[in-house]
NUDRENBA-30011 format. One record per residue (C-alpha): residue in three letters; residue number from 1; z, y, x. Coordinates in nm, 3 decimals. Layout:
N
<pt ALA NUM <Z Y X>>
...
This chain:
292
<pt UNK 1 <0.000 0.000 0.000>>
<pt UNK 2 <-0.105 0.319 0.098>>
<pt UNK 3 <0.168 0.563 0.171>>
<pt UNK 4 <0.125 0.954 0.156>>
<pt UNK 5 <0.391 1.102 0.460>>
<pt UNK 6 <0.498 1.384 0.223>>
<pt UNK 7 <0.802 1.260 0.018>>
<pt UNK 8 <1.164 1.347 -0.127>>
<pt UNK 9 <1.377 1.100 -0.282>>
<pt UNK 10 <1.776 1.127 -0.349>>
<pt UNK 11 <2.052 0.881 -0.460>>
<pt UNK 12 <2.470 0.929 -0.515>>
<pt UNK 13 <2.756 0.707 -0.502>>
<pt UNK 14 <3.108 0.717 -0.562>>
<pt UNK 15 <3.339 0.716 -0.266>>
<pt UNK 16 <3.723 0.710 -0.295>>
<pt UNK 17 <3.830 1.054 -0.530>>
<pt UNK 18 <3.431 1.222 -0.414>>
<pt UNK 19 <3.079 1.201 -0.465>>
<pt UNK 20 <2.813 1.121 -0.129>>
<pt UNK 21 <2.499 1.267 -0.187>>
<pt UNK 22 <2.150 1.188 0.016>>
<pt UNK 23 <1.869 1.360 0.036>>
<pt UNK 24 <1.577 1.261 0.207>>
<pt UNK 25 <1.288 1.479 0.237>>
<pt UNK 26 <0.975 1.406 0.501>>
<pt UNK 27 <0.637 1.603 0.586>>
<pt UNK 28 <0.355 1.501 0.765>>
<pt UNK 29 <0.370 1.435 1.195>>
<pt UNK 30 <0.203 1.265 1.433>>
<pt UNK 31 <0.506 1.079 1.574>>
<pt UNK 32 <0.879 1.022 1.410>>
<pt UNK 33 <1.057 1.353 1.441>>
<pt UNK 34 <1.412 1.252 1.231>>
<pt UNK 35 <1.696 1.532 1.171>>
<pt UNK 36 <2.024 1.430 1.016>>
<pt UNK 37 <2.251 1.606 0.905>>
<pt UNK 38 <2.620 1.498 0.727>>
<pt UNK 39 <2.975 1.619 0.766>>
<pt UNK 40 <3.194 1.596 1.050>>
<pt UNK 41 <3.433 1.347 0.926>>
<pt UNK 42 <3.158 1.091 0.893>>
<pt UNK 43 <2.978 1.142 1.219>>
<pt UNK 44 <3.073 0.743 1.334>>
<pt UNK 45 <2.799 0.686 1.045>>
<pt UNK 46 <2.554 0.870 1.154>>
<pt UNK 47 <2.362 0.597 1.425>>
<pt UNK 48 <2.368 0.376 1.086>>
<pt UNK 49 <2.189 0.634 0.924>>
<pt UNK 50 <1.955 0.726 1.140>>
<pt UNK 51 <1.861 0.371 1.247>>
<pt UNK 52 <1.808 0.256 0.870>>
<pt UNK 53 <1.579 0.641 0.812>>
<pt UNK 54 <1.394 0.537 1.122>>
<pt UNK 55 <1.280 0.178 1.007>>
<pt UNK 56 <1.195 0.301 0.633>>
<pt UNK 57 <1.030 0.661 0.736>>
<pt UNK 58 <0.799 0.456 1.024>>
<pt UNK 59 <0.608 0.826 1.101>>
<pt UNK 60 <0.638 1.173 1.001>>
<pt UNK 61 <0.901 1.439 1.019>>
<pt UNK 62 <1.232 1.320 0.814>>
<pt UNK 63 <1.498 1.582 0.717>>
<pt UNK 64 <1.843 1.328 0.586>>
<pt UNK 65 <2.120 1.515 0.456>>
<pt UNK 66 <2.437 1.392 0.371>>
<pt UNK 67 <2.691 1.576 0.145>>
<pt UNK 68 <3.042 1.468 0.044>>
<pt UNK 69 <3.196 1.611 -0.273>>
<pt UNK 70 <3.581 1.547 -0.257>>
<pt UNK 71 <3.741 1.660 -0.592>>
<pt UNK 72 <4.119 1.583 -0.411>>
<pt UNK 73 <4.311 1.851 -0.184>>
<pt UNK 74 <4.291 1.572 0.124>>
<pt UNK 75 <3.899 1.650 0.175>>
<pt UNK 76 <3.978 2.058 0.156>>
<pt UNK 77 <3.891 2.243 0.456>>
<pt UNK 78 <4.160 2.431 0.663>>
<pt UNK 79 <4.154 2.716 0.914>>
<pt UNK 80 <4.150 2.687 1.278>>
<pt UNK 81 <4.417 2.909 1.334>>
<pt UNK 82 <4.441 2.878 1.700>>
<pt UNK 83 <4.050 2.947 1.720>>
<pt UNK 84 <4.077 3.231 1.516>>
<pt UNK 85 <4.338 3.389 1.767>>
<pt UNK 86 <4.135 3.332 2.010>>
<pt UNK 87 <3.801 3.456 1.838>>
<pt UNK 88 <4.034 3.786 1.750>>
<pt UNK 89 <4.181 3.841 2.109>>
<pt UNK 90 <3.847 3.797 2.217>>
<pt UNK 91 <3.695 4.095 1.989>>
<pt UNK 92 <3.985 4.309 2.093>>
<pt UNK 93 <3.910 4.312 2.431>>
<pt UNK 94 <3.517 4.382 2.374>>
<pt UNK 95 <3.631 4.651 2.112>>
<pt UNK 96 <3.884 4.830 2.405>>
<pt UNK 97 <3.594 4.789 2.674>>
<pt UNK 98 <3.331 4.926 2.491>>
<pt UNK 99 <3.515 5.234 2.412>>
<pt UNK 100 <3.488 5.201 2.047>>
<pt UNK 101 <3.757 5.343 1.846>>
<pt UNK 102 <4.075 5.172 1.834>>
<pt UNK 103 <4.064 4.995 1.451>>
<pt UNK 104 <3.728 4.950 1.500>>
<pt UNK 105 <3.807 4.536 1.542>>
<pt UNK 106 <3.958 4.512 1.167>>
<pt UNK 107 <3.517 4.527 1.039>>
<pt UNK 108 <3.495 4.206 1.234>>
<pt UNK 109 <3.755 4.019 1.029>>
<pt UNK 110 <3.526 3.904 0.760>>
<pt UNK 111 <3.266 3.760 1.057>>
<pt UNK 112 <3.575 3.527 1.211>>
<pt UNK 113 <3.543 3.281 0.978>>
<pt UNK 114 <3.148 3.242 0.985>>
<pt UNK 115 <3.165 3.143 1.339>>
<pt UNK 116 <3.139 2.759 1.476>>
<pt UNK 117 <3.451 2.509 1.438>>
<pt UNK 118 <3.621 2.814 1.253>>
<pt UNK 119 <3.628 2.626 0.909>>
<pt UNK 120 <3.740 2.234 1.000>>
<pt UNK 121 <3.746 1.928 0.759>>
<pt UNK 122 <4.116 1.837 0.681>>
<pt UNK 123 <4.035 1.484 0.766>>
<pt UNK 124 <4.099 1.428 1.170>>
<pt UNK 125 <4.024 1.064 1.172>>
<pt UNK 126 <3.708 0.936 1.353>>
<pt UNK 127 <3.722 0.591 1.164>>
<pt UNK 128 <3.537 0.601 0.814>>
<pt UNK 129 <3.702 0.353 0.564>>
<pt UNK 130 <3.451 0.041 0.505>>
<pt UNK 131 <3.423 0.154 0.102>>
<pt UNK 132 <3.309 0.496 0.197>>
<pt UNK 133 <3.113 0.359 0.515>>
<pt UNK 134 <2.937 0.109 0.273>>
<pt UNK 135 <2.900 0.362 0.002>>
<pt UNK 136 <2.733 0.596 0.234>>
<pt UNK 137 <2.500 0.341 0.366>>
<pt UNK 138 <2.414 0.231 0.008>>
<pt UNK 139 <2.363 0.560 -0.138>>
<pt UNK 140 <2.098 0.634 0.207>>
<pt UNK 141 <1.963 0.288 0.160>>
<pt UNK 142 <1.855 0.409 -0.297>>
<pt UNK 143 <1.754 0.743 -0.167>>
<pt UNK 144 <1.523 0.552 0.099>>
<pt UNK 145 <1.420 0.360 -0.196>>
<pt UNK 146 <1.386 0.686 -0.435>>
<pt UNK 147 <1.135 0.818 -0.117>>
<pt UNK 148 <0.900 0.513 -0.051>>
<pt UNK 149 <0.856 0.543 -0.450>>
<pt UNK 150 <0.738 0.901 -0.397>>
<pt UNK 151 <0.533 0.844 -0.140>>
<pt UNK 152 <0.343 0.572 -0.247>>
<pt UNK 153 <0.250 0.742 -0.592>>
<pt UNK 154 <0.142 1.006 -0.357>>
<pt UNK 155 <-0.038 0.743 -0.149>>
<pt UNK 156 <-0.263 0.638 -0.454>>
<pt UNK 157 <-0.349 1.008 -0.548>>
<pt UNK 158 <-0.484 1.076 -0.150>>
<pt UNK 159 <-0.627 0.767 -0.163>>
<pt UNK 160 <-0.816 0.778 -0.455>>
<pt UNK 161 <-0.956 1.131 -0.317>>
<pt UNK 162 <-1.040 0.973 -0.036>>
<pt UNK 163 <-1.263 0.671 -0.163>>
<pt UNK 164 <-1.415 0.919 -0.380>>
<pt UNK 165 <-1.560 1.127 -0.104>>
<pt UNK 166 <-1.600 0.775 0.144>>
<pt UNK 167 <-1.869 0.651 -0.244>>
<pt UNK 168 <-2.014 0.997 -0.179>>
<pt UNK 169 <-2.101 0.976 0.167>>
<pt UNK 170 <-2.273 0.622 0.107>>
<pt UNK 171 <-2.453 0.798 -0.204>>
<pt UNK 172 <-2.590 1.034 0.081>>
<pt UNK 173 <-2.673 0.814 0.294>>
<pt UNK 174 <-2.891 0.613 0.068>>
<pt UNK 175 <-3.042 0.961 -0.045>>
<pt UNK 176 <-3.151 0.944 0.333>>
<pt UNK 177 <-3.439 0.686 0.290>>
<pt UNK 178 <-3.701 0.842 0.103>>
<pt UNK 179 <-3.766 1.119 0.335>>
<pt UNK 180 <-3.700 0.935 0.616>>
<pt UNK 181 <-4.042 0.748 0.478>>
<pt UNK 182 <-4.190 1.051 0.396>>
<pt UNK 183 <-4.131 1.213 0.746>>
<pt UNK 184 <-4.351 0.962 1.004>>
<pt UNK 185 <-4.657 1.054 0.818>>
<pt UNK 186 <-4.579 1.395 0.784>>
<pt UNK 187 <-4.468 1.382 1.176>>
<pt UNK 188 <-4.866 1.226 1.292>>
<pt UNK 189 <-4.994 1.528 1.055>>
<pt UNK 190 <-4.820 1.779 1.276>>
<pt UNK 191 <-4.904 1.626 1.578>>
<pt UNK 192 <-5.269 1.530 1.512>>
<pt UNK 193 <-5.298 1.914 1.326>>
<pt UNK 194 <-5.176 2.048 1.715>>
<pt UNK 195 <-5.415 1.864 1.895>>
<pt UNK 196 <-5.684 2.010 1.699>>
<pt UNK 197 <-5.590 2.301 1.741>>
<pt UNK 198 <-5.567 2.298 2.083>>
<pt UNK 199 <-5.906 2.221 2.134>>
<pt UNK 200 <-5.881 1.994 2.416>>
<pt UNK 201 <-6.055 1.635 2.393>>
<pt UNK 202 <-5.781 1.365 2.427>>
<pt UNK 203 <-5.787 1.041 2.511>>
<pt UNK 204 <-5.738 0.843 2.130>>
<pt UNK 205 <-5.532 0.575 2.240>>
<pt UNK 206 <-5.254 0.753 2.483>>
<pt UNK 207 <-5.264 0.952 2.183>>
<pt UNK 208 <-5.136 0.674 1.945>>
<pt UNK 209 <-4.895 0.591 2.217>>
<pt UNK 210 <-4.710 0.963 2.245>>
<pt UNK 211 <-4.689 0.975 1.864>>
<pt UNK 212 <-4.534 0.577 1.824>>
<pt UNK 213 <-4.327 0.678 2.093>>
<pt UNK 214 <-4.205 1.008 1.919>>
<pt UNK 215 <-4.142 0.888 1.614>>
<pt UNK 216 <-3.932 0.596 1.753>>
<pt UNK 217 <-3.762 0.833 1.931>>
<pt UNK 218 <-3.702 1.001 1.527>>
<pt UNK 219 <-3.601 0.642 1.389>>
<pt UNK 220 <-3.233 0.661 1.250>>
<pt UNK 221 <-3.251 0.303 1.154>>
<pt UNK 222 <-2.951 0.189 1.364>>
<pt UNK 223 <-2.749 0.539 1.276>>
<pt UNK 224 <-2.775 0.472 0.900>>
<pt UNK 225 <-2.664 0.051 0.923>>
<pt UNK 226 <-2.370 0.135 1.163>>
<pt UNK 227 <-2.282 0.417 0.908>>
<pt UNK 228 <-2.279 0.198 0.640>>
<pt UNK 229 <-2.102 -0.052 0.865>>
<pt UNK 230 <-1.856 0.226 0.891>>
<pt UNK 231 <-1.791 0.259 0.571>>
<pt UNK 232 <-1.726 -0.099 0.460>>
<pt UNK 233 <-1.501 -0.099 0.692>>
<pt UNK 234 <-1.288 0.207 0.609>>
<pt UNK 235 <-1.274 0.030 0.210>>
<pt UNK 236 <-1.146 -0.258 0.377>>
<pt UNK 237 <-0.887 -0.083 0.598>>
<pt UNK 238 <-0.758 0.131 0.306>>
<pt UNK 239 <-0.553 -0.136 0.158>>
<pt UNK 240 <-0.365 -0.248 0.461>>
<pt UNK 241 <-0.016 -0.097 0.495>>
<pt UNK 242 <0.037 0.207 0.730>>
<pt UNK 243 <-0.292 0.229 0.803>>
<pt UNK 244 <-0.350 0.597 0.834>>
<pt UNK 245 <-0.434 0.610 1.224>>
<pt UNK 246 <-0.652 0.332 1.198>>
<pt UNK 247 <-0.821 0.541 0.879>>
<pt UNK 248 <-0.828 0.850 1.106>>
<pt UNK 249 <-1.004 0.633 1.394>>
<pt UNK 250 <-1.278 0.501 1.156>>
<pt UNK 251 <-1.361 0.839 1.046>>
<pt UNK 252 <-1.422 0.961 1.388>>
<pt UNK 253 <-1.681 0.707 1.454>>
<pt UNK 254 <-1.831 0.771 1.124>>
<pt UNK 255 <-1.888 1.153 1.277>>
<pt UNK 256 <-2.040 1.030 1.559>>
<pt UNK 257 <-2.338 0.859 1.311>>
<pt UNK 258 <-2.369 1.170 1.075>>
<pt UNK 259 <-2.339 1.402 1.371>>
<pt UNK 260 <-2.671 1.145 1.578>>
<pt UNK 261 <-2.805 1.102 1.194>>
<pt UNK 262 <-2.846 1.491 1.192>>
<pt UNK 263 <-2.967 1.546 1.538>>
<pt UNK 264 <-3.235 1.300 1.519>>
<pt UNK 265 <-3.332 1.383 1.162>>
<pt UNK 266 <-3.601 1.662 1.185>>
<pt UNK 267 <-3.615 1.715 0.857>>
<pt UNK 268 <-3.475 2.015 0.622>>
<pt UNK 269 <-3.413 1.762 0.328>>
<pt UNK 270 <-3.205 1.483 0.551>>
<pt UNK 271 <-3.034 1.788 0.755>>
<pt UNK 272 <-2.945 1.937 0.419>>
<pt UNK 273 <-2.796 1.570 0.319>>
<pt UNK 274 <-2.616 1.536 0.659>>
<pt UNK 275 <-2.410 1.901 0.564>>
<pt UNK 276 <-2.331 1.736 0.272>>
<pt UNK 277 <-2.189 1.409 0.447>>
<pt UNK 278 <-2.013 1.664 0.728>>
<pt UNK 279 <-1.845 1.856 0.472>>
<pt UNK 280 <-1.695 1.531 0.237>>
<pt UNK 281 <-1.588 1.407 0.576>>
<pt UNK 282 <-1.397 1.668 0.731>>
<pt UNK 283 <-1.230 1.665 0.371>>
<pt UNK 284 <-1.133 1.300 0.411>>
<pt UNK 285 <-0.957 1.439 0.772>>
<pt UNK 286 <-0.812 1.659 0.631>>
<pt UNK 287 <-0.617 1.407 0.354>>
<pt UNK 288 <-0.581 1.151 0.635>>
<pt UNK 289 <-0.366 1.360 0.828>>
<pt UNK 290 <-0.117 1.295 0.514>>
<pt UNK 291 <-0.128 0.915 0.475>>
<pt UNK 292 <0.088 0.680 0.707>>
């Protein structure tokens, strides 16, 4: 299944006298980039955490955040009163060597308690309970859950897009054939029509020759079947699992034959068709660069 690397899911559980809350939100990267974030208190969690975001996520960037509603007085947060002293003696002393007027310290008193470790977690002990350990890791493992939903409903809607413009291309491409028979005679016309012109007497045969070997040289024969090649095999690589690189290689090579397919061409109506192909497929890039 197809899985689209933009996704949010969320789950809660009930922990002792509080609430844990997860979130899990994820955007699209080249490589894992994973961020989580969760309360002091439960920091001996957090390798858990990550490990089990790591194995679900597989690739993008992964925001987890962890939030712990305590409804008793245990899980209130205190003052750091010894850290405020010191944050205030410090001020002083800036306040006095800056010449600023003496008072002028008492505007800073609101700021104290915005700065780090002010504000500290009544709980001191580094040991989660197992209940709240194995609530935590449930309610991460339903949000994980809640996410992969997301993103494979996501999935579908890229892919579809996706095969849409991939049944496009292939329509071009079959548009191809009809003045790509039209274009050899029109090709010996030209050629034959410059000659004349010229005035020059040629010899007939070593004429023949230059104008087989010119419009070999035109034949996009091999461009068109390894196209289509291309193409089966991007259908048949869109319903393997985390398959977006692999996706992403396929439509490179698929350039390289539209990008040959329009150099060899020759032709305003196939040059016209080979924009066309260009533009659905640097709109399939662009979608790739979503999907896992």
């Amino acid at each position: 299944m197809i899985k689209s690397m933009t996704g949010y899911g969320r789950a809660t559980a009930p922990a002792g006298t509080g609430l844990i809350t997860v979130e899990v939100r994820t955007l699209n990267s080249k490589q894992l980039d994973l961020n989580v974030k969760m309360p002091p208190a439960y920091r001996s969690v957090e390798h858990e955490v990550r490990s089990l975001a790591a194995a679900r996520v597989g690739r993008g960037k992964a925001d987890v955040y962890v939030n712990v509603e305590d409804s008793s007085s245990a899980g209130a947060a205190r003052i750091d009163s010894a850290l405020v002293g010191d944050y205030w003696r410090q001020i002083r002393e800036v306040v006095r060597e800056s010449g600023m007027p003496s008072g002028t310290e008492t505007l800073f008193v609101a700021s104290i308690l915005r700065l780090p470790d002010v504000m500290v977690s009544a709980e001191t002990s580094g040991d989660v309970p197992d209940a709240e350990r194995a609530a935590l890791l449930g309610a991460a493992g339903a949000a994980l859950d809640a996410l992969d939903a997301f993103r494979e409903g996501e999935g579908k809607i890229l892919l579809d897009d996706v095969m849409c413009r991939v049944a496009t291309i292939g329509g071009l491409l079959s548009e191809v054939e009809p003045f790509e028979t039209a274009r050899v005679p029109a090709v010996r016309a030209r050629i034959m029509e410059n000659v004349a012109a010229a005035g020059v007497a040629v010899d007939a045969n070593r004429l023949e020759q230059e104008i087989v070997f010119w419009v070999e040289k035109l034949d996009v024969t091999e461009e068109k079947v390894r196209l289509a090649k291309h193409l089966d095999y991007f259908r048949e690589t869109a319903g393997e699992q985390g398959a977006g690189r692999k996706l992403g290689f396929i439509a490179q090579e698929m350039g390289r034959e539209i990008n040959t397919l329009g150099s060899k061409a020759n032709d305003a109506d196939i040059q016209k068709l080979v924009v066309r192909m260009k533009d659905e497929l640097e709109k399939i890039k662009e979608q790739l660069l979503n999907i896992l």
